[in-house]
RODO-2510 file (C-alpha; in nm, 4 decimals, decimal comma):
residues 183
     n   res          X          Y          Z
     1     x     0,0000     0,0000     0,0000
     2     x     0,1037     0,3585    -0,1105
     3     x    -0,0578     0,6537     0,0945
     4     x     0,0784     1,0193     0,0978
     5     x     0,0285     1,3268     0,3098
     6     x     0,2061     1,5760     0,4940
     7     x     0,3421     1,4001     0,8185
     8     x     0,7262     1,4192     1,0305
     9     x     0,6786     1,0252     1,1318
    10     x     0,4828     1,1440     1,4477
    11     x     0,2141     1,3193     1,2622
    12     x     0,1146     1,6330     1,0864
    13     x     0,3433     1,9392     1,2145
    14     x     0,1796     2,1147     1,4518
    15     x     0,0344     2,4422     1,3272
    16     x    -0,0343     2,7435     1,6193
    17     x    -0,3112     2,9704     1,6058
    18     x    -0,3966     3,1840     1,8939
    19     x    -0,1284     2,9962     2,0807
    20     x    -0,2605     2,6426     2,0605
    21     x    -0,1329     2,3984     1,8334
    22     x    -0,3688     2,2209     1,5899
    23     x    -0,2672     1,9741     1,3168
    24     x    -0,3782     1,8923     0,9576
    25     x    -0,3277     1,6402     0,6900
    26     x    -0,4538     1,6053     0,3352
    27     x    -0,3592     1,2790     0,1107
    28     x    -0,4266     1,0271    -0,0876
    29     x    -0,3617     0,6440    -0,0853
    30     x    -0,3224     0,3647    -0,3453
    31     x    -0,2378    -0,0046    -0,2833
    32     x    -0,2117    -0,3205    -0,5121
    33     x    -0,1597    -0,5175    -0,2370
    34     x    -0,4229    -0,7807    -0,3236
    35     x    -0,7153    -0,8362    -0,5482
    36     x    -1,0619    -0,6914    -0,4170
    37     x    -1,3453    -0,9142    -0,4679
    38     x    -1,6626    -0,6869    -0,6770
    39     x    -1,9876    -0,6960    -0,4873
    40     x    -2,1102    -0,7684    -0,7908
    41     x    -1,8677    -1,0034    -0,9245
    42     x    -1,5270    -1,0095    -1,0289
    43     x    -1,1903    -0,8565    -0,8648
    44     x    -1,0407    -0,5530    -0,8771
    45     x    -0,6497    -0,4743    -0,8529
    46     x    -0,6242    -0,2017    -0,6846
    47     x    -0,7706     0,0199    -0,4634
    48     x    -0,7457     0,3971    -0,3947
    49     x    -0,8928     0,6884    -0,1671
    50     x    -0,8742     1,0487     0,0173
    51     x    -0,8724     1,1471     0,3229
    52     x    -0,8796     1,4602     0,5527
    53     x    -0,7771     1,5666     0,9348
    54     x    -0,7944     1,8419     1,1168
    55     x    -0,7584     1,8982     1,5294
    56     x    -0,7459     2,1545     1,7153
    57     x    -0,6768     2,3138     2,0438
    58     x    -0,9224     2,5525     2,1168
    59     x    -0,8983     2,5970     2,5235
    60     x    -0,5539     2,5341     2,6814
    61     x    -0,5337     2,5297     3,0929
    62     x    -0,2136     2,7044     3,0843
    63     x    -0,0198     2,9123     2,8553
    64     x     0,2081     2,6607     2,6452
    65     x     0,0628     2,3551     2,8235
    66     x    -0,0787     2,0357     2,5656
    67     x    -0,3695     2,0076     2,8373
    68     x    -0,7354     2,1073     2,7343
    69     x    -1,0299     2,1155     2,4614
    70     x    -0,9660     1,9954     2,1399
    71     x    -1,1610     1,9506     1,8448
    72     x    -1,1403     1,7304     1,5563
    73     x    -1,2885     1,6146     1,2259
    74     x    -1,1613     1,3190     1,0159
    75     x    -1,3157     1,2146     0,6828
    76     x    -1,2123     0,9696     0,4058
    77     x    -1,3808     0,9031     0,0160
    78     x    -1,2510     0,5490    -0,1549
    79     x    -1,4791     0,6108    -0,4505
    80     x    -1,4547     0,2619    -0,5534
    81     x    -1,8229     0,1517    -0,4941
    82     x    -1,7883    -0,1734    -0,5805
    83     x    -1,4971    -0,2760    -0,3478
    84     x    -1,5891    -0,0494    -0,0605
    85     x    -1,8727    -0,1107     0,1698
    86     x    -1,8038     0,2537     0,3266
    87     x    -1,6918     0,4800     0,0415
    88     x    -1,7240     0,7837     0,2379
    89     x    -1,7157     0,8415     0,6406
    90     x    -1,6720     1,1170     0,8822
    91     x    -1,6018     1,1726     1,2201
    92     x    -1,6035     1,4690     1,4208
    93     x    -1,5871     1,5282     1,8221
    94     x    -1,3924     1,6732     2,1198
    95     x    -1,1095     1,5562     2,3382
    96     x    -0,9765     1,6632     2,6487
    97     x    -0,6312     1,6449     2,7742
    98     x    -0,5897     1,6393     3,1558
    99     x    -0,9811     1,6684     3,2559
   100     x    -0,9150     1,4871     3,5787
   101     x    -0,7396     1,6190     3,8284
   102     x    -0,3277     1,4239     3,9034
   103     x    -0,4324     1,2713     3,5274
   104     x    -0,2640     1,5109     3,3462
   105     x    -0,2329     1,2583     3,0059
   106     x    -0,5617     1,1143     3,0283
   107     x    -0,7868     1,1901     2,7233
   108     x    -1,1612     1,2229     2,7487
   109     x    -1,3016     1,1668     2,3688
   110     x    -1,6669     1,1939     2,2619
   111     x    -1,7617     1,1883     1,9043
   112     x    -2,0305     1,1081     1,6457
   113     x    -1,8986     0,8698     1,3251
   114     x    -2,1191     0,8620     1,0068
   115     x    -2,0593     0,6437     0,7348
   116     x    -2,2434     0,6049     0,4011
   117     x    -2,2983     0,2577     0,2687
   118     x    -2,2317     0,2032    -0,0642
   119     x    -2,5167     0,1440    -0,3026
   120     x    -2,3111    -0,1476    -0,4705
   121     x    -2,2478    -0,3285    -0,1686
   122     x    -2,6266    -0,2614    -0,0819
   123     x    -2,7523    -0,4122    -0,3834
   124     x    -2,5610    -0,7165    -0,3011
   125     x    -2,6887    -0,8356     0,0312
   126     x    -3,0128    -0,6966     0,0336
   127     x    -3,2713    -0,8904     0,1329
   128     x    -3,6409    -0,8564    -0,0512
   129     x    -3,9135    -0,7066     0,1560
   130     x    -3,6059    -0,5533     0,3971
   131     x    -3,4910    -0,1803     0,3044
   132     x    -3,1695    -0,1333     0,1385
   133     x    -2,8700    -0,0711     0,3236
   134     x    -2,8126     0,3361     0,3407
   135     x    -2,5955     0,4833     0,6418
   136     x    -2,5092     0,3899     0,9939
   137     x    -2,4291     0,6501     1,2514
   138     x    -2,2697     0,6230     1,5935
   139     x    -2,1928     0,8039     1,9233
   140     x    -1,9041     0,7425     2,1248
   141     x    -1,8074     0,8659     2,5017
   142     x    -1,4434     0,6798     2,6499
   143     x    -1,1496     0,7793     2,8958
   144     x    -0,7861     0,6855     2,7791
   145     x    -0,6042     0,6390     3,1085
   146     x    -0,2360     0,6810     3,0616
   147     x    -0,0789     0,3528     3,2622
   148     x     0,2171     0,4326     3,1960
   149     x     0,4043     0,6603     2,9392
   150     x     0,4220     0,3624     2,6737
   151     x     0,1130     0,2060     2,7677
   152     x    -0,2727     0,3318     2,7878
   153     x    -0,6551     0,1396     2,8171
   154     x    -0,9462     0,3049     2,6767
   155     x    -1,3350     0,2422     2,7833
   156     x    -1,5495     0,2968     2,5402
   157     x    -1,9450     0,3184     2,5269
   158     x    -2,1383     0,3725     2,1784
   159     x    -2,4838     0,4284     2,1097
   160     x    -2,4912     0,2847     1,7184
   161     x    -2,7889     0,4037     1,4988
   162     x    -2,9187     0,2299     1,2305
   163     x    -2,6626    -0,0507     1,2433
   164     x    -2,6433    -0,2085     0,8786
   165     x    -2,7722     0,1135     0,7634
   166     x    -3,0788    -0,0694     0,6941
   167     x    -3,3334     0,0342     0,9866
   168     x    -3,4303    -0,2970     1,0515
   169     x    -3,1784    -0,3479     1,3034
   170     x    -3,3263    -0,1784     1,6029
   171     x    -3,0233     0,0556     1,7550
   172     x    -2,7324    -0,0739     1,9458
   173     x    -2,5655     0,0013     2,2674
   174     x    -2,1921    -0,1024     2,2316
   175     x    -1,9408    -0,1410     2,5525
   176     x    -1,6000    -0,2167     2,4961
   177     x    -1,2173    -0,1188     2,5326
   178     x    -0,9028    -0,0323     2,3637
   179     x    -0,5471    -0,0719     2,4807
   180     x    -0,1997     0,0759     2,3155
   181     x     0,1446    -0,0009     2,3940
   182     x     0,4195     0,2190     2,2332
   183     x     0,7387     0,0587     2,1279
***
């Protein structure tokens, strides 16, 4: 896989406004790394897409300090509708750095995810009399604690809507965790 954008290894350099340091990326990838089976039939040899990212600080707790608000919005477009069940999906939300008192590199992160189904994909698993597959949404609260520098757990609790994208799939309440480890 090939993918481009404007990053130091660590991420996007870190643009200031107002004092606070925000980042954003624009690129593009491209991969032959496999054959992609056609919803309808077939393979494909390649795939390819875009993708945005933007965060920023908007309230810092001290002057120079990486603690407080952030915001954030993501999005990506593989316009390939016949490999890609989710051609296009964004997600926007808020993170704090340091809510919690003696936490100081715990993040709090909520944000709301929406992805748009592909009609292709849609086409091939729907199921007559059922509606066809459209968009699924979801809504997601968690705490990263910081265990150690290298190492973090993550709580998470989502509220999915419409899962399938169908709306015969009554809505979804999700609980479940993420961990990292840094090497």
């Amino acid at each position: 896989p090939v993918s481009s954008g404007a990053s130091d290894g660590k991420g996007a350099p870190a643009v200031v406004m107002k004092g606070m340091p925000g980042h954003y990326q624009v690129g593009v990838t491209f991969s032959q790394w496999d054959f992609y089976p056609r919803f309808n039939g077939g393979f494909e040899d390649h795939s390819y897409g875009f993708y945005v990212h933007g965060d920023q600080m908007v309230y810092q707790e001290a002057p120079g300090s990486d603690q407080g608000l952030y915001v954030f919005v993501a999005s990506g477009y593989y316009p390939q509708e016949e490999i890609s069940i989710v051609p296009f999906q964004v997600n926007v939300g808020l993170h704090y750095k340091g809510l919690f008192p003696g936490r100081d590199d715990d993040r709090t992160v909520l944000h709301f995810i929406y992805g748009d189904i592909s009609d292709d994909y849609a086409r091939s698993v729907h199921v007559p009399g059922r509606h066809f597959a459209d968009s699924e949404k979801v809504l997601e609260v968690g705490h990263r604690f910081q265990v150690t520098k290298w190492s973090y757990i993550q709580p998470d609790l989502q509220y999915v809507i419409d899962p399938g994208g169908t709306g015969d799939i009554p809505d979804a309440v999700v609980i479940g965790a993420q961990m990292g480890v840094t090497f």
